[in-house]
C-alpha positions, 0 to 999 in steps of 0.5 A: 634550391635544391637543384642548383645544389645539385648542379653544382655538385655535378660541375664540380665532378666534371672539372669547371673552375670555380667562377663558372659554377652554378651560382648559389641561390639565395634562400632568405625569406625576401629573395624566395618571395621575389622568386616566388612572385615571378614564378606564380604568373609565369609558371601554369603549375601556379597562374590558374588558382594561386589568386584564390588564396591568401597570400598568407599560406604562401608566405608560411610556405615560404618563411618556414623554407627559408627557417630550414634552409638557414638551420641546415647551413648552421648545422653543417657549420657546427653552428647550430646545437643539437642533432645535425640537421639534414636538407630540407624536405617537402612536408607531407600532405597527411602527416603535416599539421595544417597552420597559416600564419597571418602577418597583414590585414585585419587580424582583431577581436571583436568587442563582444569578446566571442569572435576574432577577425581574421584576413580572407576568412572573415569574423569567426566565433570562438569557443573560448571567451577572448575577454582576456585579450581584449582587455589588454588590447583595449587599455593599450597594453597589448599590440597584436602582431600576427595570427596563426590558424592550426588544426590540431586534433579535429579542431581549429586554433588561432594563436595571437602573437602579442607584444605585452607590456608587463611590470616585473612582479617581485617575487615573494622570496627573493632571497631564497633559492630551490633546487627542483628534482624532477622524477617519474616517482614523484614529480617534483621534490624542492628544497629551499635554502631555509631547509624546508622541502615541498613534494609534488606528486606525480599526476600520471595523466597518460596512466589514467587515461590508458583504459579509454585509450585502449578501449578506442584504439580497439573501436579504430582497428575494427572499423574500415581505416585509409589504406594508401597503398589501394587507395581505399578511403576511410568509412564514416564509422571509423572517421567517428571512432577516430575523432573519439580517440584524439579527444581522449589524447587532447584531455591529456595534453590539456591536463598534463599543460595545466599542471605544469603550467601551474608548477612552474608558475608558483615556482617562478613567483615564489623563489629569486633563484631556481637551481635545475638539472641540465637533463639529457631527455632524449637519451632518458627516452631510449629507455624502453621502460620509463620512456612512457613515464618520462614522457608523461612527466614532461621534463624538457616542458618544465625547463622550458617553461622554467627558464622564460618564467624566471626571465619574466618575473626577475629572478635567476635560473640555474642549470646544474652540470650534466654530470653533476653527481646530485642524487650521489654526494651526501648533502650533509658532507659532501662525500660522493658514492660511486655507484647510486643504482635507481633502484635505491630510493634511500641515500646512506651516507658511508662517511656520516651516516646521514639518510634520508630519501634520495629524491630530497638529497639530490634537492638539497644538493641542487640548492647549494648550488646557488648559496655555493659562492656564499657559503650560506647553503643548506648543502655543500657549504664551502666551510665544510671539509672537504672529501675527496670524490671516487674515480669517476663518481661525476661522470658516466659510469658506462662508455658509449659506442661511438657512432658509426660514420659515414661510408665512401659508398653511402650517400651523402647530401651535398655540402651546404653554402655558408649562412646569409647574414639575414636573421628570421624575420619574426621574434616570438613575445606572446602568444594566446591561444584560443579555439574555434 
């Protein structure tokens, strides 16, 4: 693929006319199956150990090439969101997570409810139960599509794509709406349309774990580590050491994905409507001194988890403004201060005198949003007078650099063609993870 392009790139510099140009080739997934199925019998790089395989880690191989190939021409045609995407490149064989994805075959659970059957590798038995999937598969609720086998953190994962047949559950207010404040301080501060407010404390699960974790990094760096530039191998000692230390990291990433998972859950059910914050995480994460912390909350996890939630269960989620001021405008007037610094966790209002902790005002502010078309919220009702907002109170308060751009001289990746038609082949419904 890449060759072709830069072919094309050198017959433009030498004058050809457009119709004697390189063709571009295609990169869907049917076109580099077909290219692949004629380059395994022919090319020897192939012909003498790709019938060992399964077809399926080919087929991975070349779905996840086609997915980046079609991501770098949306980008480069502004139609893709986000940061612009550069040209595919060849993942690295010791920093790539290994994954196969099973699209065919026998791909089951077993009736005992321990041992999955997978196409090549067999029955295998699990270390969590699959009682939950096989119930489901068994009533007829549930149809497995594919699997996918990962290795993450010393242990081996099947993730089963699912097409579920679920009821919408009514939830249990549906009249009220909440607005979320998320936080590092504290996790969560939610207020209702009926005035009541909720606090979610702040779990800090990395903070917690931070003494083992440096007690086991200190346990690595004395044992013998890979070196790749003299191409010594690790010992056996510091094989063990690191495997303990990724286990202390898998504990946190399981404890932090409990509890957002059980958030977001008991927010989805409850409230009709769940009024968010459009947060610029990223950018939050260039902060030297909270990126830690912010990292640890997992921001961007709630509001993903928050929006197919919310789908799933019926209700609405609303994504406040990215410059909504809700942590500066007073819930009671809806006067806007100009500057709010960070370091002031108490929000007094200049017009009506009203304080109370800022975290809880910025969740009241969130809330009205939803009751803002009926007047009918705990803030910023439409009958309220009006007040006039300082210069720039909605907006940053701090300009930018603009970003340096490309010189004549750098290099530059050669313009992509434009995006086939073909759309990605699989659509994600559910998934069930379980460990091996």
């Amino acid at each position: 693929m890449t060759a072709s392009w830069w072919q094309r790139k050198a017959e433009e510099t030498y004058g050809v006319p457009e119709a004697g140009l390189t063709q571009w080739r295609p990169w869907s997934l049917p076109a580099l199956r077909k290219a692949f199925n004629t380059a395994k019998h022919t090319d020897p790089k192939f012909a003498g150990w790709w019938e060992e395989n399964s077809k399926e880690a080919y087929n991975t191989g070349l779905a996840n090439a086609a997915a980046a190939f079609d991501n770098y021409a949306k980008s480069k045609q502004g139609k893709r969101r986000g940061k612009k995407v550069q040209m595919p490149r060849f993942k690295s064989k010791r920093k790539a997570r290994l994954a196969c994805r099973f699209t065919t075959g026998t791909i089951r659970v077993e009736g005992d409810g321990r041992h999955v059957t997978l196409p090549r590798l067999g029955t295998i038995r699990t270390h969590e139960p699959t009682h939950k999937l096989l119930t489901r598969v068994q009533a007829g609720t549930a149809r497995i599509l594919s699997a996918t086998v990962r290795h993450e953190r010393g242990r081996w994962f099947v993730a089963f794509q699912v097409e579920v047949k679920r009821d919408i559950q009514r939830v249990a207010r549906p009249d009220a709406a909440a607005g979320v404040d998320l936080g590092v301080k504290t996790l969560a501060v939610m207020a209702d349309s009926h005035g009541e407010i909720r606090t979610v404390p702040n779990p800090r699960h990395l903070d917690a774990a931070l003494k083992r974790l440096r007690r086991a990094s200190r346990v690595v760096s004395r044992r013998r580590g890979p070196d790749r530039r003299t191409g010594q191998k690790a010992s056996r000692r510091w094989e063990k050491a690191n495997a303990a230390r990724n286990r202390v990291h898998h504990r946190v990433a399981n404890l932090r994905a409990d509890a957002l998972h059980k958030l977001t859950t008991a927010v989805a059910a409850e409230y009709g409507t769940v009024v968010v914050e459009d947060l610029n995480v990223a950018g939050m994460l260039r902060n030297r001194h909270l990126a830690r912390h912010i990292a640890d909350a997992g921001f961007g996890e709630i509001r993903r988890q928050l929006t197919y939630k919310t789908r799933r269960d019926g209700c609405r989620i609303v994504a406040a403004d990215h410059w909504f001021p809700s942590s500066k405008t007073c819930s009671g007037c809806g006067a806007v201060k100009a500057k709010l610094p960070l370091h002031v966790r108490t929000y007094q209002c200049d017009v009506c005198g009203l304080v109370l902790d800022r975290d809880e005002n910025a969740a009241r502010n969130l809330a009205a949003l939803a009751a803002a078309a009926t007047g009918t919220g705990v803030a910023g009702d439409q009958d309220a007078p009006r007040v006039s907002k300082p210069r720039g109170a909605d907006h940053k308060t701090r300009t930018t650099r603009r970003s340096r751009k490309a010189g004549a001289g750098r290099w530059r990746t050669p313009a992509a063609p434009a995006a086939e038609g073909s759309e990605r082949p699989y659509s994600r419904r559910s998934s069930h993870a379980l460990v091996m």
